[in-house]
N, C-alpha and C positions, 0 to 999 in steps of 0.2 A: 617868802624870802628868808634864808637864814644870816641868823644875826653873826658878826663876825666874833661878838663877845658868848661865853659860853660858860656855865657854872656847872662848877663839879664837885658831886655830893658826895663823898666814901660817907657810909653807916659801917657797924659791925650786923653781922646774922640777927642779933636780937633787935634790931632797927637803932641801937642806940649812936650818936654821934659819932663820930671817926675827924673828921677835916672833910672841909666846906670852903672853895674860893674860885673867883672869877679868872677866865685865860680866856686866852686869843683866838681863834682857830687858824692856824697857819693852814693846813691843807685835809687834803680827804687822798687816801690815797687804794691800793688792794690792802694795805695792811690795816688801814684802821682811818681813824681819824687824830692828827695831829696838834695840841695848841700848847701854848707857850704863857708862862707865867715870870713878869720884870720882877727883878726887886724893888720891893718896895709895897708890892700887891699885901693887900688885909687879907689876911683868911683866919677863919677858926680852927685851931686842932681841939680833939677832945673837949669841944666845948667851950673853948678858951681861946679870946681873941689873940691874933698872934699877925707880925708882920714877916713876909719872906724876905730873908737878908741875902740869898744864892739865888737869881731866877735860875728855872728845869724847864722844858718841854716833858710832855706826858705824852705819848703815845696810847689810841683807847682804840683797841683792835674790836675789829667788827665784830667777832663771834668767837672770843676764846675765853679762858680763863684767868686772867692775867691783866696789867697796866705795866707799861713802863715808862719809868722817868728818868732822863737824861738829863746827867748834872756838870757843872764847869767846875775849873779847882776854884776855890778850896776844896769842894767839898770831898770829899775820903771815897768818896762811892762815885764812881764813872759812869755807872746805870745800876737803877733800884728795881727791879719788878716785883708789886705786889702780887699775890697771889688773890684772886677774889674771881667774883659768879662774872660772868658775861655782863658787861655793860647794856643798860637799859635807858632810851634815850626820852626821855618827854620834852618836843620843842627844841629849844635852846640848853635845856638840862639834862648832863646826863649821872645815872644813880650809879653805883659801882658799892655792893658790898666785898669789904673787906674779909679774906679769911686767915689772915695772921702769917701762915704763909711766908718767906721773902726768900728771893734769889737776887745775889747783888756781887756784880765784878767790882773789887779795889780798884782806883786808879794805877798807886805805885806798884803794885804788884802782877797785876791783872788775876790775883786771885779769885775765885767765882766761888760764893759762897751761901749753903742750905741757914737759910736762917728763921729762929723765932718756934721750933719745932715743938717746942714745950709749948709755948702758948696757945698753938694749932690743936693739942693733945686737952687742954684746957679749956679750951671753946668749944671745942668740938663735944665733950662733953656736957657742959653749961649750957651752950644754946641745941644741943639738939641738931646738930649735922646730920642731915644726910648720909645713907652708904652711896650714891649717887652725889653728894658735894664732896665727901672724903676722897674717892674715887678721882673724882677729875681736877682735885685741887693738888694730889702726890700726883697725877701723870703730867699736870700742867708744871709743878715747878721741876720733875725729871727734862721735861722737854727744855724747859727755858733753862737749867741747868748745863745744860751739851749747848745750848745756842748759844750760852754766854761765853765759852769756853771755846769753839771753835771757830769763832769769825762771822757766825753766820747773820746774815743782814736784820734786822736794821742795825744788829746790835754790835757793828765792827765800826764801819764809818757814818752807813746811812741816816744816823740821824745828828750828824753836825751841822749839816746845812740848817736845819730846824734849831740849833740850839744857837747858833751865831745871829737868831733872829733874834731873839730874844738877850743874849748878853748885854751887858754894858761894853 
């Protein structure tokens, strides 16, 4: 039986910490798997204990390259997607390396923006990427680039109902 609680590990490539914390699983759907993080939840970033002051829903797509996180105002970003390897699920947990990577629509603008490319050019060096992780981490955030920009689901309204789970 799966548990309704679920921990989510981001690493970097070289296995080192990233953010570490507990969410909900709202639903399972074609797109992925769904859950939702209150405020107020403990998680680690970087190794450093940290509380979430904005609960997000994460969206963790079955088989792509990519996370997305839906966020409420305040926060300045409407939806985050990291850029990282396909989700790996052990049990109740699932691993998610980070590849630095980020595509993210503003709220007040709806601008859609490549971000963190330097750091991608940086890592990717340091840790030893792949031509196969380089490869599918530029065509995954090209794709989620056009999706965030042109309405296309989840990333228009489909994931409100999931975020109003989770608000205050």
């Amino acid at each position: 039986m799966r548990s309704e609680m679920v921990r989510v590990v981001y690493t970097k490539y070289d296995g080192s910490a990233h953010r570490d914390y507990p969410a909900r699983r709202l639903n399972e759907d074609d797109l992925g798997i769904w859950v939702g993080v209150t405020r107020g939840t403990k998680s680690v970033y970087h190794g450093h204990p940290s509380v979430e002051q904005i609960p997000f829903v994460l969206l963790v797509p079955h088989h792509a390259w990519w996370t997305g996180m839906f966020n409420p105002p305040p926060r300045t970003s409407e939806v985050y997607c990291d850029i990282t390897t396909p989700a790996r699920w052990e049990g109740d947990t699932v691993h998610i390396i980070d590849l630095d990577l980020d595509v993210s629509r503003r709220r007040d603008s709806g601008l859609v923006e490549l971000r963190d490319e330097d750091e991608f050019e940086e890592h990717r060096v340091r840790f030893g990427y792949t031509d196969e992780v380089v490869t599918e981490a530029r065509a995954a955030a090209g794709r989620l680039f056009g999706a965030l920009g042109d309405g296309t689901e989840p990333f228009a309204t489909g994931y409100r109902k999931w975020l109003s789970a989770v608000a205050d």
